[in-house]
N, C-alpha and C positions, 0 to 999 in steps of 0.2 A: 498080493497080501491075502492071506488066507486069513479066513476066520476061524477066533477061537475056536473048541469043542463045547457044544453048546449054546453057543453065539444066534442071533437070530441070521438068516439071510442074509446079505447083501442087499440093503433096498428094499427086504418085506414091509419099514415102515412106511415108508414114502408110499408104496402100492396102496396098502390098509388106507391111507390117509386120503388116497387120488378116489379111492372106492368108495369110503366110508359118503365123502363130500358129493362125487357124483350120483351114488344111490339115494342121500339125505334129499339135495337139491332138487333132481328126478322126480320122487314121492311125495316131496312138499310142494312143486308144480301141478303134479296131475294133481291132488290134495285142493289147491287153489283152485283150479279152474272148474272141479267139482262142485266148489262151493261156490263159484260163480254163478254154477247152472243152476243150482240150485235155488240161492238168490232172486235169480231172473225167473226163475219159474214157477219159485214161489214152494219148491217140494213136492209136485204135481206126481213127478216120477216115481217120485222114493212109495204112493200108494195105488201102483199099477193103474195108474190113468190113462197110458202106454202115451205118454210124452217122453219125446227122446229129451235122456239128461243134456245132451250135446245141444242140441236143433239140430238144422241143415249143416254146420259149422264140424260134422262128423267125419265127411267125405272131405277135408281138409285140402288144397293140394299146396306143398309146398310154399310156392311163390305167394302164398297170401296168407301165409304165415308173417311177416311185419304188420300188415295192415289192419290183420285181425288181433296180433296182440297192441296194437296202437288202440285201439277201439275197445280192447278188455273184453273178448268177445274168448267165452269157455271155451269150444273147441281148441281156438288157439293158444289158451294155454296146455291143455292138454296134451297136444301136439308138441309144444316147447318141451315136457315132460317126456314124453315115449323118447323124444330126441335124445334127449338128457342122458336116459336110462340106457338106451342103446349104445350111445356113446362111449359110456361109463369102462367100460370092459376093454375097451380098443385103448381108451384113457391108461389103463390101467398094463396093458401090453408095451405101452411106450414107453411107463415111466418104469418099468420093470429092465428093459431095455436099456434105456438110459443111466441108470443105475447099476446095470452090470458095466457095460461099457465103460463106466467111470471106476467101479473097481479091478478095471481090465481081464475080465471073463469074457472075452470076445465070442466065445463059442454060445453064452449062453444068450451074448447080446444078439448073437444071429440066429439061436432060436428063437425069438423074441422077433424079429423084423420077419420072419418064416409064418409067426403064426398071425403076424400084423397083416401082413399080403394075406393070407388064409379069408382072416375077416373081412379085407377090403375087399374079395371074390365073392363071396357068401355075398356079402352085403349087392353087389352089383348084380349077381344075378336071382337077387330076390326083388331087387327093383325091375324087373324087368318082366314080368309076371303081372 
């Protein structure tokens, strides 16, 4: 089924919507946990008192990501936020994907999984660094 002339995309809404939601969410995370530090800190940072806005809670590592956002502890929301945001883009590769794939553009659904593996490489060897 081709689209009108004219027509939007195949799925450009559904992307805009996957994107819109994970960059909102992402910025209103980091946003939170900014003002958490803040909170806790009292504002210390924001006039060069050189209090880290984070604390120790900067150097984050993963696996204490639950425990830290159990506990309401900024960095870890933060952290939930960069997730987010990085996320967002791979989010937005799948549902592009999936979305062709269902209006049977196979071709463009496998450049779509082409550029999905791309990120999952990037992403593996930036962790590894």
């Amino acid at each position: 089924m081709k689209a009108a002339p004219g027509a939007p995309e195949a799925g450009a809404r559904q992307v805009a919507l996957v994107l819109r939601i994970g960059g909102g969410l992402g910025a209103a995370l980091v946003l939170a946990g900014l003002a958490v530090s803040f909170a806790e800190s009292g504002g210390g940072w924001l006039h060069g008192s050189g209090v880290d806005p984070l604390g120790g809670d900067a150097t984050m590592r993963l696996s204490d990501l639950i425990g830290g956002l159990r506990h309401g502890r900024a960095g870890a929301i933060v952290l939930l936020g960069a997730i987010v945001l990085a996320a967002t883009p791979a989010a937005g590769v799948v549902t592009a994907g999936y979305t062709w794939l269902r209006a049977r553009r196979a071709w463009l659904a496998g450049v779509a999984v082409v550029v999905l593996l791309l990120l999952v490489l990037a992403a593996a060897l930036g962790a590894t660094e």
